[in-house]
Backbone as CSV, one residue per row, in Angstrom:
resi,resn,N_x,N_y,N_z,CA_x,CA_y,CA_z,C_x,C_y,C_z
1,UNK,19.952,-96.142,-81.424,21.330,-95.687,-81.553,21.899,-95.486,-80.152
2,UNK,22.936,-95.860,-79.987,23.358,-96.009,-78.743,25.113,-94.924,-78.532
3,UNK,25.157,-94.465,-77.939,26.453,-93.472,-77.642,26.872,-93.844,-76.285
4,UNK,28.133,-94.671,-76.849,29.096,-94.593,-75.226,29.955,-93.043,-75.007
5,UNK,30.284,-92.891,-73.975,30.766,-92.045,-73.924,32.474,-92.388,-73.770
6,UNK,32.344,-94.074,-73.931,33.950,-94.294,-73.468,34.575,-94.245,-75.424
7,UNK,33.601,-94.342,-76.017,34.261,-94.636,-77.163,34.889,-93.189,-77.597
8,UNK,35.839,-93.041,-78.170,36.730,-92.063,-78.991,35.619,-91.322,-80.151
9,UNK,35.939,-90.070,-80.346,35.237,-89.440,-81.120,35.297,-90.106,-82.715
10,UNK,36.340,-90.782,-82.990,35.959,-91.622,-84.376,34.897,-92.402,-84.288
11,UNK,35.003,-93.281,-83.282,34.080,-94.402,-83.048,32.752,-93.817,-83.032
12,UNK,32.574,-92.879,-82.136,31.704,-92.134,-82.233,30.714,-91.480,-83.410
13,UNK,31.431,-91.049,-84.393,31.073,-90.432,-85.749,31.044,-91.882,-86.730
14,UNK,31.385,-92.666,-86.361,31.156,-93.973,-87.238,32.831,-94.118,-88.531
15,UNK,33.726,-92.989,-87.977,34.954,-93.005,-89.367,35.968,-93.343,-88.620
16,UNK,36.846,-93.870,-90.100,38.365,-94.194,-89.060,39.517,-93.261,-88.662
17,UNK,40.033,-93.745,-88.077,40.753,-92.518,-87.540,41.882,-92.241,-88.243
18,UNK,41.744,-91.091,-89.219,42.604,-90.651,-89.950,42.626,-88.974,-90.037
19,UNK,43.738,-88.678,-90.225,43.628,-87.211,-90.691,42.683,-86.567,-91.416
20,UNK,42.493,-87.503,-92.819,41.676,-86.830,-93.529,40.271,-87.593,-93.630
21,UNK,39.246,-86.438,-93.625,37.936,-87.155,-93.306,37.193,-86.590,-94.504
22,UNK,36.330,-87.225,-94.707,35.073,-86.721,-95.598,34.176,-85.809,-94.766
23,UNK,33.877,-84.419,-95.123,33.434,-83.468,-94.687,32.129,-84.136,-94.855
24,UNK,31.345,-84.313,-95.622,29.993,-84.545,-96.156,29.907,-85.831,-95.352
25,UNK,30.440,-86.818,-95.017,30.222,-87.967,-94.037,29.900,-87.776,-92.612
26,UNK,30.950,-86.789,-92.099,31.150,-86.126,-91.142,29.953,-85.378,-90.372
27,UNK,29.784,-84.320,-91.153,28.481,-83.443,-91.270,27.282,-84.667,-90.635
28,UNK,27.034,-85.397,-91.757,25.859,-86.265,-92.363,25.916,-87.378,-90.600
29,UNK,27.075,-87.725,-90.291,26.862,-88.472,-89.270,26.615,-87.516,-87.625
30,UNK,27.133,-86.086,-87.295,26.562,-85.383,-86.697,25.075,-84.839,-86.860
31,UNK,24.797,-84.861,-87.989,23.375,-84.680,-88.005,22.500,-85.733,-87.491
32,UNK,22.826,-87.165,-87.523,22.224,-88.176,-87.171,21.782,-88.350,-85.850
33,UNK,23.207,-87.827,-85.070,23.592,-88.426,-83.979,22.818,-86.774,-83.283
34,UNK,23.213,-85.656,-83.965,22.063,-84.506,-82.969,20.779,-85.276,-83.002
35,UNK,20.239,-85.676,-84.119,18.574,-86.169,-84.167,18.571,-86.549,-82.843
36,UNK,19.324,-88.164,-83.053,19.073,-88.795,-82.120,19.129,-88.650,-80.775
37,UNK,20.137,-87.875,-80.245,20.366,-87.017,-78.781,19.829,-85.665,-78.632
38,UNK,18.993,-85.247,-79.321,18.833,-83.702,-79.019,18.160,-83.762,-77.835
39,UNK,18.380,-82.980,-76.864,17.037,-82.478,-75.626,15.907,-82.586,-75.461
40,UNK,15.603,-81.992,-76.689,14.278,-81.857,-77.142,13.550,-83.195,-77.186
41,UNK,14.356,-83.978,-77.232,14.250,-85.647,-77.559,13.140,-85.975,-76.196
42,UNK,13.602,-85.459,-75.379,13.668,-85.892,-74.120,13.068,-84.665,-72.831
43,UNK,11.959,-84.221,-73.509,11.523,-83.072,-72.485,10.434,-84.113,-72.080
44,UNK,9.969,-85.079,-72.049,8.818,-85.845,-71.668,9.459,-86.842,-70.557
45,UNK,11.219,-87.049,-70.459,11.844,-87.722,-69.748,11.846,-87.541,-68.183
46,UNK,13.048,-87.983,-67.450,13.048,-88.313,-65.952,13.817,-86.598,-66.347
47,UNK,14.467,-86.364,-64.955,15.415,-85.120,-64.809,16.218,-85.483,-65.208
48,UNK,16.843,-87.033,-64.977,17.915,-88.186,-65.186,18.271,-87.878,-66.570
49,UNK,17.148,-88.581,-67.429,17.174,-88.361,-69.056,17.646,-86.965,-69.291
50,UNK,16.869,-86.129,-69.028,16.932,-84.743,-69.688,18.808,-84.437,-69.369
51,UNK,19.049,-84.875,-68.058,20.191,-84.761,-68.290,21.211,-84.807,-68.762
52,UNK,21.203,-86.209,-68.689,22.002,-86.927,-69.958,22.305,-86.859,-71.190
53,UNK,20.925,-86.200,-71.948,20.339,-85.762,-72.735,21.417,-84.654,-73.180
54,UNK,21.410,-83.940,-72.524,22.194,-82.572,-72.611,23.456,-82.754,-72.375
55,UNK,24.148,-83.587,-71.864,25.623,-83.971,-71.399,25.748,-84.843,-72.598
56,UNK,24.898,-85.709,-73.496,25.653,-86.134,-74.449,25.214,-85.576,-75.435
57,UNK,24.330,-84.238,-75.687,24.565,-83.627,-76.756,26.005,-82.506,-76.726
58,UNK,25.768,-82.203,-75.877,27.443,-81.217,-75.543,28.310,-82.292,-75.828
59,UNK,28.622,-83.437,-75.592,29.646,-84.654,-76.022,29.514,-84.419,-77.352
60,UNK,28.815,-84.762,-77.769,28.318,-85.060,-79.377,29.214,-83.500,-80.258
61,UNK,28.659,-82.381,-80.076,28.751,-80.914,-80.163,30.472,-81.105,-79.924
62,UNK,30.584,-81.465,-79.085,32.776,-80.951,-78.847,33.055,-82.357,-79.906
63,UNK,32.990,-83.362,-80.153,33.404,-84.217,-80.793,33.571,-83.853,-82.420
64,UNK,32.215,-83.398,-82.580,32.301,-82.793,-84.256,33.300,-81.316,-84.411
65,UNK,33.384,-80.725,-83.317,34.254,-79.942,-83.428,35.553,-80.025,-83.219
66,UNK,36.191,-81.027,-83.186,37.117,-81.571,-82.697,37.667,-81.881,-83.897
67,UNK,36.767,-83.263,-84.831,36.667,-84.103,-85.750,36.812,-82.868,-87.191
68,UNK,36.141,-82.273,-87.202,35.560,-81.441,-88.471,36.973,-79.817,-88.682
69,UNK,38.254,-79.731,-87.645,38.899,-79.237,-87.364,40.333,-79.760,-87.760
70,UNK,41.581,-79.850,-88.774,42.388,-80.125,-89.006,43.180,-80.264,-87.940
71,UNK,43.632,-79.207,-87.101,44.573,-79.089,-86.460,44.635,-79.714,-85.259
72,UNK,43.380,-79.959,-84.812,42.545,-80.593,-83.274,42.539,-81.641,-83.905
73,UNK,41.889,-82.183,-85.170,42.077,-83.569,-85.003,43.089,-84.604,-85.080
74,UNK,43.917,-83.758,-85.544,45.949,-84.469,-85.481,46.082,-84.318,-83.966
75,UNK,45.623,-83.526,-83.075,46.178,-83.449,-81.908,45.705,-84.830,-81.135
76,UNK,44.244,-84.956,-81.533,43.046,-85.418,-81.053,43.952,-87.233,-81.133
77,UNK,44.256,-87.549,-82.557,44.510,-88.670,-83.108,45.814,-88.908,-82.177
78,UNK,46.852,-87.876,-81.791,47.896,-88.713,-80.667,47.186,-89.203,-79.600
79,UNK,45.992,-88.199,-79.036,45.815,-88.716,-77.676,45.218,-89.998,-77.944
80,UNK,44.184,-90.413,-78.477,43.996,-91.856,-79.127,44.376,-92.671,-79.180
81,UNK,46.350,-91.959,-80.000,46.917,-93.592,-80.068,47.656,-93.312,-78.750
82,UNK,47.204,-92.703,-77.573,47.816,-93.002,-76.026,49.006,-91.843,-75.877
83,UNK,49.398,-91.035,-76.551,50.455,-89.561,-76.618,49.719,-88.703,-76.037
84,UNK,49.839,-88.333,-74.195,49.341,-87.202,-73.600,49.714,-85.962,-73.856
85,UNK,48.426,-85.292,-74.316,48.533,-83.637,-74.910,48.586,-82.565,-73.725
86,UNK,49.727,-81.854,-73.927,49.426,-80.980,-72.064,48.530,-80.000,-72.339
87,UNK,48.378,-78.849,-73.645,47.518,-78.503,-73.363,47.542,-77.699,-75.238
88,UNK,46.532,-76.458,-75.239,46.881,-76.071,-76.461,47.678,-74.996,-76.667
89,UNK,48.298,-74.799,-75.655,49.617,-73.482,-75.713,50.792,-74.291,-76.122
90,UNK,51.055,-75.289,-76.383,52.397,-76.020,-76.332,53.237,-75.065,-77.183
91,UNK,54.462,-74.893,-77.099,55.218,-74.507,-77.790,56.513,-75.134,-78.731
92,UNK,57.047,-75.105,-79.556,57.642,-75.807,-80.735,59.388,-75.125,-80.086
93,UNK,60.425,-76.068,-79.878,61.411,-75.191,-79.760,62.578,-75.789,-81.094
94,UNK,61.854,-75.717,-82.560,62.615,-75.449,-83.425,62.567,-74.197,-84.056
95,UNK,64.083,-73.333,-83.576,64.366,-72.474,-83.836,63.990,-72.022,-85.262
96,UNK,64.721,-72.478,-86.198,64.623,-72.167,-87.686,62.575,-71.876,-87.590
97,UNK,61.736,-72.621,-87.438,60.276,-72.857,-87.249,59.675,-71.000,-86.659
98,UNK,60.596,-70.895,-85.805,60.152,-69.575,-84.991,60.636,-68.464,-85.156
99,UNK,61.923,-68.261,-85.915,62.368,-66.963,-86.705,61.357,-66.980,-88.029
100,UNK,60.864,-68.396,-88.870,60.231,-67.794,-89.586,58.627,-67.055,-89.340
101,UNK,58.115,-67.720,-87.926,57.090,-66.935,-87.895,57.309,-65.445,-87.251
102,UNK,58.550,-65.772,-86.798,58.875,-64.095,-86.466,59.047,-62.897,-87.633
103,UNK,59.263,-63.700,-88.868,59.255,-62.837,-89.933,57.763,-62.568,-90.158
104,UNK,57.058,-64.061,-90.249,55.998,-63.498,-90.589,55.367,-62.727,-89.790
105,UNK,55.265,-61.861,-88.723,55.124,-61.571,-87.762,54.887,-60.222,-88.446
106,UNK,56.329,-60.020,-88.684,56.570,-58.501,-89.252,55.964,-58.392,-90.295
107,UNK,55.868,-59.199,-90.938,55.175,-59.421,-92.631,53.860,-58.677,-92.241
108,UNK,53.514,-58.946,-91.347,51.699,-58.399,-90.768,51.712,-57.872,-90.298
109,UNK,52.684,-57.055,-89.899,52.852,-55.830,-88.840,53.249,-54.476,-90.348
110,UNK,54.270,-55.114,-91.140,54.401,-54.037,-92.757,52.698,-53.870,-93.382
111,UNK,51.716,-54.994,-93.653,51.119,-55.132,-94.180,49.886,-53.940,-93.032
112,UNK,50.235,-53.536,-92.061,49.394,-52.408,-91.882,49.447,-51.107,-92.067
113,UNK,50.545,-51.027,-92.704,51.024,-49.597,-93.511,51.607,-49.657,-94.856
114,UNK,50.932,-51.016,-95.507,51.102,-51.164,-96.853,50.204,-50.031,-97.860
115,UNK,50.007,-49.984,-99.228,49.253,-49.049,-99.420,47.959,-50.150,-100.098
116,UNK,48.274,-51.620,-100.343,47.197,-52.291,-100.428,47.383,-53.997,-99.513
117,UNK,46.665,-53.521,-97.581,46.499,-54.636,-96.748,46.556,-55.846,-97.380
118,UNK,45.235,-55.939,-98.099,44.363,-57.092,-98.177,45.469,-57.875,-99.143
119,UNK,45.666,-57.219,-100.148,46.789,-57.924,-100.731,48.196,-58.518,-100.264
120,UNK,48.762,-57.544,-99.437,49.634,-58.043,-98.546,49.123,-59.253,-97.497
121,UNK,48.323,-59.128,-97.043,47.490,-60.441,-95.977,46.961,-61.752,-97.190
122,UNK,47.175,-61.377,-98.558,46.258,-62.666,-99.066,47.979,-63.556,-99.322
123,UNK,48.924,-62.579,-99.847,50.323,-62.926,-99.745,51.006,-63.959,-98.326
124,UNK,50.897,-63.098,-97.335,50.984,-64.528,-96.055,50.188,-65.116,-96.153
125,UNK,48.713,-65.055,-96.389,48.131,-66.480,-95.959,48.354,-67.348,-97.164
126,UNK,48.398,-66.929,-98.855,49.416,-68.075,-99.439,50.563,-68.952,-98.816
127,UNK,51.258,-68.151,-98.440,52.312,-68.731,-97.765,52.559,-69.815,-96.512
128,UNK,51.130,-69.377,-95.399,51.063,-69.856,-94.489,49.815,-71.637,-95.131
129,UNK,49.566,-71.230,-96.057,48.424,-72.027,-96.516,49.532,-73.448,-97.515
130,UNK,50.215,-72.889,-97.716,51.891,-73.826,-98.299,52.014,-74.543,-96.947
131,UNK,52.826,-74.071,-96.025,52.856,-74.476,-95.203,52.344,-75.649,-94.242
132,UNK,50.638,-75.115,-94.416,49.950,-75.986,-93.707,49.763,-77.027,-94.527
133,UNK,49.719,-76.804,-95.272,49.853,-78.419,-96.378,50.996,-79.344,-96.091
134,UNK,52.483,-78.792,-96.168,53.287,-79.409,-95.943,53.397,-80.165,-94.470
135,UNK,52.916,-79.148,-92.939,52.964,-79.611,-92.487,51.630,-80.895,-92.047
136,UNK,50.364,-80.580,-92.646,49.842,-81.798,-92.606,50.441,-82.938,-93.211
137,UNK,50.969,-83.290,-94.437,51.585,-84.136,-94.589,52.624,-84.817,-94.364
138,UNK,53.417,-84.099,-93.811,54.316,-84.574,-92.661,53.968,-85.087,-91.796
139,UNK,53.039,-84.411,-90.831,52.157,-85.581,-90.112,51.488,-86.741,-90.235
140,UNK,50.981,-87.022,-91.329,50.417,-88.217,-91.886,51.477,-88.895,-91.918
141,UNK,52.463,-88.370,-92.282,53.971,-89.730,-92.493,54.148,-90.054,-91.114
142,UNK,54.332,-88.629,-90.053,55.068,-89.669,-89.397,54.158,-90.426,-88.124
143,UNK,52.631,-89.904,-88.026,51.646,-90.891,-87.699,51.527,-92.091,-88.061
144,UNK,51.618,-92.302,-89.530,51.740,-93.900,-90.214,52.693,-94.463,-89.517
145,UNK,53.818,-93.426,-89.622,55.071,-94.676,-89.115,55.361,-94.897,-87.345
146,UNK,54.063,-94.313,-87.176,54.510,-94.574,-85.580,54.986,-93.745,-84.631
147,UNK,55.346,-92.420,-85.484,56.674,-91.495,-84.419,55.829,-90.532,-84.052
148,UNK,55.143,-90.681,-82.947,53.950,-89.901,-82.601,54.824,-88.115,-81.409
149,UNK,55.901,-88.395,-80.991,56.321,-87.402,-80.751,56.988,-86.396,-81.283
150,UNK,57.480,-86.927,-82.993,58.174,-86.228,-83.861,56.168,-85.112,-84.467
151,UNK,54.870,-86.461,-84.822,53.955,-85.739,-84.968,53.421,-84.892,-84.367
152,UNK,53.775,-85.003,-82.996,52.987,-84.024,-81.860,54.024,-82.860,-82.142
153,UNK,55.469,-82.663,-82.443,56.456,-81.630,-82.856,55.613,-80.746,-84.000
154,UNK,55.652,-81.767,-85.544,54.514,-80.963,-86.289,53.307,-80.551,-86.034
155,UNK,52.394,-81.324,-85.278,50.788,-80.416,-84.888,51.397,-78.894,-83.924
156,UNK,52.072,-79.392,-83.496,52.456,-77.656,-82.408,52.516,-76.738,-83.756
157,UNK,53.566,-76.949,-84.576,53.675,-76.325,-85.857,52.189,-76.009,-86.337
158,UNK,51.120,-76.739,-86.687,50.343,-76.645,-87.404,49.502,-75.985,-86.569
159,UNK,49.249,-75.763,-85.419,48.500,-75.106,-84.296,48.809,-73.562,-84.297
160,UNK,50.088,-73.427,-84.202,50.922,-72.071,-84.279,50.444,-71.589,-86.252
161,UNK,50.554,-72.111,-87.142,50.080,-71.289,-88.119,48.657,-71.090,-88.328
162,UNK,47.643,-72.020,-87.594,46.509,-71.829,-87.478,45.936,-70.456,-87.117
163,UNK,46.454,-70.305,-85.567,46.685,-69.354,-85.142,46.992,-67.682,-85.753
164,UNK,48.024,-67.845,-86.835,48.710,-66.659,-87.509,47.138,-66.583,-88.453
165,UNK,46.816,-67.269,-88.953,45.451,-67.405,-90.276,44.773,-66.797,-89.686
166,UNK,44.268,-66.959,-88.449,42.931,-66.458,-87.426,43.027,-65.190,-87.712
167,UNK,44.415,-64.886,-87.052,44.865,-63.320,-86.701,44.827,-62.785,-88.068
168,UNK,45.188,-62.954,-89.201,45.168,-62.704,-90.128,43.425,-62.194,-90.801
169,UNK,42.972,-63.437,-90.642,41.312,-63.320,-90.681,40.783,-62.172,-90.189
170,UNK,41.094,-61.716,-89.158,40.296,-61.079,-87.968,40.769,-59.341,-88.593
171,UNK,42.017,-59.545,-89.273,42.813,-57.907,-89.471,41.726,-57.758,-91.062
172,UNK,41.550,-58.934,-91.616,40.952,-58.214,-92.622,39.766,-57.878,-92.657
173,UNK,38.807,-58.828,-91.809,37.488,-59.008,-91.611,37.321,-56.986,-90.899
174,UNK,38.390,-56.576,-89.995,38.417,-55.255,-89.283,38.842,-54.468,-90.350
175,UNK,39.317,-54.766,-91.228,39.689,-53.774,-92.729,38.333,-53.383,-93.363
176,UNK,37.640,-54.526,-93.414,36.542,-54.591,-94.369,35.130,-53.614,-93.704
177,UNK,35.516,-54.030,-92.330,34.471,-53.242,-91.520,35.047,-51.216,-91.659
178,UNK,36.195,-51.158,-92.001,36.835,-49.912,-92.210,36.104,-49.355,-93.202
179,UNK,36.466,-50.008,-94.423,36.239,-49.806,-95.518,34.683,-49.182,-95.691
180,UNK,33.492,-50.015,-95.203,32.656,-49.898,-95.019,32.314,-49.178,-94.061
């Protein structure tokens, strides 16, 4: 088995480059490809090997995480088709887009003096979980059709509610540790 390092993380994982991937393919072809590159592979090697060894399992390691990630891999798929990503702070300047996360903002800021959190937090992340649907599929359209800067507009979108989910995650996961 052979791993360039010039090839793109699809090429890489053996799938095409699409939004939506088969998790179980995915998985199944990182497992292959750790076998085949692990370190361990290679403790009998030069310093050379061992090196390498380890520089393309860390390759291997950011690729599936990249790949196995919704939001990174729409980002991932502009730079691919040649759309330079500046970085992952980008910011979205559609207004309407940013008063509503400013609501939701507050939505999670009420929901810490609600008299039941978790319920209030399962309420936005419905909402934000709408969302991310819509805006993945928006992206798929306008990736198909080519308009890779209108898609890089939606992944900022889809990056920014990612983001709100985390935060969201993290308030309940600290609820639960309360509770307990």
């Amino acid at each position: 088995m052979q791993v360039d390092i010039k090839q793109n993380y699809f090429e890489l994982f053996g799938v095409p480059i699409a939004f939506h991937l088969d998790d179980d393919v995915l998985h199944s072809a990182h497992l292959k490809l750790q076998a085949a590159f692990h370190p361990d592979r290679f403790i009998n090697g030069t310093e050379l090997e061992k090196r390498l060894a380890v520089q393309k399992a860390a390759w291997i390691n950011e690729a599936y995480e990249v790949l196995k990630n919704p939001v990174k891999r729409a980002r991932y798929m502009l730079e691919v088709s040649g759309l330079e990503m500046n970085d992952d702070h980008e910011t979205t300047s559609d207004t309407v887009f940013l008063m509503e996360q400013i609501e939701l903002r507050e939505e999670m800021d009420e929901c810490r003096s609600c008299k039941d959190p978790m319920r209030c937090c399962d309420h936005i992340t419905g909402k934000l979980d709408q969302r991310s649907k819509e805006f993945s599929t928006n992206f798929i359209s306008l990736y198909q059709q080519g308009y890779l800067e209108q898609a890089r507009q939606v992944s900022k979108k889809m990056q920014f509610v990612e983001r709100i989910l985390e935060q969201i995650d993290e308030y309940q996961l600290k609820l639960e540790d309360d509770i307990l």
